[in-house]
N, C-alpha and C positions, 0 to 999 in steps of 0.2 A: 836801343832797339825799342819799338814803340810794340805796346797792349797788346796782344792779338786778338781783344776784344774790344770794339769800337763802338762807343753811341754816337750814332747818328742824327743828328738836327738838319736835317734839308731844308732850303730856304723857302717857302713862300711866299707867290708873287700875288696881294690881291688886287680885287678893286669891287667895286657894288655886284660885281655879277659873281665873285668867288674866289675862288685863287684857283691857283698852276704852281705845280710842284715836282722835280725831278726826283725821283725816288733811288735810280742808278744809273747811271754813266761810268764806263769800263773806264776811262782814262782818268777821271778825277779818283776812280776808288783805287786804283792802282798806285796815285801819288799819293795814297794813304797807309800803302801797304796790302791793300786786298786785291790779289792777282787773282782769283779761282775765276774759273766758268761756271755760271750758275745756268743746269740743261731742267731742273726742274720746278714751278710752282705748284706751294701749296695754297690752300684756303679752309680755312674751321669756322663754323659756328658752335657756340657753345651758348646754349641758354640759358641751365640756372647761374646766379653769380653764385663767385668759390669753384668752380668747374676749375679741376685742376690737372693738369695734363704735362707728365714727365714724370721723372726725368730722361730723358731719351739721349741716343745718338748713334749710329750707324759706327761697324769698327773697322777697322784700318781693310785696305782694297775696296771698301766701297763707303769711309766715311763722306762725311758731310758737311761742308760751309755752310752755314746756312744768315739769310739774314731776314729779320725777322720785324713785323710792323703789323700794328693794330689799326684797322681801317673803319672799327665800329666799336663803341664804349669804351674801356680801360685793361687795361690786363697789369700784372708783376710781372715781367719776366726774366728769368734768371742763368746763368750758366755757373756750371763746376766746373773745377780742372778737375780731369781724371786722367792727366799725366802723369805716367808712372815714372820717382827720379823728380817729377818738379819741386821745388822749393812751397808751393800754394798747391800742392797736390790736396783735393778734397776743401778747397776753399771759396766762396760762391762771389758772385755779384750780380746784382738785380738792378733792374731799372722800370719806373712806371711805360709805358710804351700806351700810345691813347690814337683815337681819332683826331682828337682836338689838340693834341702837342704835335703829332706828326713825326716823332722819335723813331728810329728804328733801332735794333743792334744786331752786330754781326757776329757771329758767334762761330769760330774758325775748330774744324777736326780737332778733337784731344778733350770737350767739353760735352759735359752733358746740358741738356737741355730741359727746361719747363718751364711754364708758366699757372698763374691762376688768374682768372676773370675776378676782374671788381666790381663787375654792376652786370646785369642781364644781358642778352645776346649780346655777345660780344663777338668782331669776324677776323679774325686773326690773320695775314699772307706771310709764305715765308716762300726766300727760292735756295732751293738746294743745289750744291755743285754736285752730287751725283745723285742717280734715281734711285725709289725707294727699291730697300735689295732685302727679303726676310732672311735670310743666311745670316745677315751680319746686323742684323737689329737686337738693340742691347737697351739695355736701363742699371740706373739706382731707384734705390726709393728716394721718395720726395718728403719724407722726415725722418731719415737717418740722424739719428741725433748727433752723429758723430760731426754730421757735416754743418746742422744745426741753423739753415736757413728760417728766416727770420720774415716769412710767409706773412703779408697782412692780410690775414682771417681772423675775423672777431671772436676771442672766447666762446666756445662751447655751441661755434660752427665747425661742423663737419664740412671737410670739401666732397665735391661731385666727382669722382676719381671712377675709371675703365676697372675692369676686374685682372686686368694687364698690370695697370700701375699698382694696385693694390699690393701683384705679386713681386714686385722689385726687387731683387739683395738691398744688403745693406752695402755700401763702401770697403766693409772690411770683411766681405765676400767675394770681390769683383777681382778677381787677377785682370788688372786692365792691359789691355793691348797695344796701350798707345805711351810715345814713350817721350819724354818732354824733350823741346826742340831749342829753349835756349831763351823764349820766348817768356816774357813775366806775366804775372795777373797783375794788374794794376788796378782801383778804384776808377768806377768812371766818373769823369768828368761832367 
């Protein structure tokens, strides 16, 4: 059974004038594994760099697919399992995601979400398979030591964090809701 976390490298086609690049097509993602309907896009600007934003995710009846791509400067961005019963419950993966690599990751229900900006305005899209719902809007903190992601922020920089994220549980607060599927964490490729 494959990741149920995918980085994505989409091909670019260039020539002098730029390139052209498919970002999603249902059928090719479907022979990958990712079936959802995605009914909503996001878009962020973040402008100091360090702007650090999660760990998020929407909880069961209105969680969220989400797949996610940096269309300006660099970002980290990372998912948790926060399936409760998984084997890698509480365990991360991160991938650079940029304008200029063109990486996206899809980051499937049962994970929390963040990222942090590497360099100034950075503009983030992500599309969601379902709309945003506050009912069911949840978080970790995003230095929970327990989960102990490995955030590249320079010594004795503070990240730019919401007063939302600020307030996060920790992991070993969170009765999570989601319940693991069978489905592994895998290092991405």
């Amino acid at each position: 059974m494959p990741s149920p976390i995918h980085l994505l490298r989409p091909t670019r086609h260039g020539d002098a004038r730029g390139w052209f690049t498919e970002v999603y097509n249902v059928e090719r993602f479907a022979a990958i594994g990712i079936d959802c309907t995605f009914v909503q896009d996001n878009h962020s600007l973040s402008v100091p760099a360090f702007t650090l934003r999660g760990l998020h995710f929407q909880t069961p009846g209105r969680g969220q697919d989400k797949l996610v791509r940096c269309v300006r400067g660099r970002i980290f961005d990372v998912a948790v399992d926060v399936r409760r019963g998984s084997p890698t419950f509480g365990q991360w993966v991160g991938a650079e995601l940029s304008a200029e690599n063109g990486f996206q990751l899809f980051i499937p229900i049962g994970f929390a979400h963040g990222f942090v900006t590497l360099e100034p305005y950075c503009e983030v899209t992500y599309k969601c398979s379902d709309t945003y719902a506050p009912d069911h809007d949840g978080g970790i903190g995003w230095d929970d030591p327990a989960i102990g992601i490995d955030w590249p922020i320079p010594d004795g920089v503070a990240p730019e964090l919401s007063a939302k994220d600020q307030a996060l549980p920790l992991l070993s607060e969170f009765d999570s809701p989601f319940v693991y599927d069978g489905r592994p964490l895998a290092p991405l490729a």
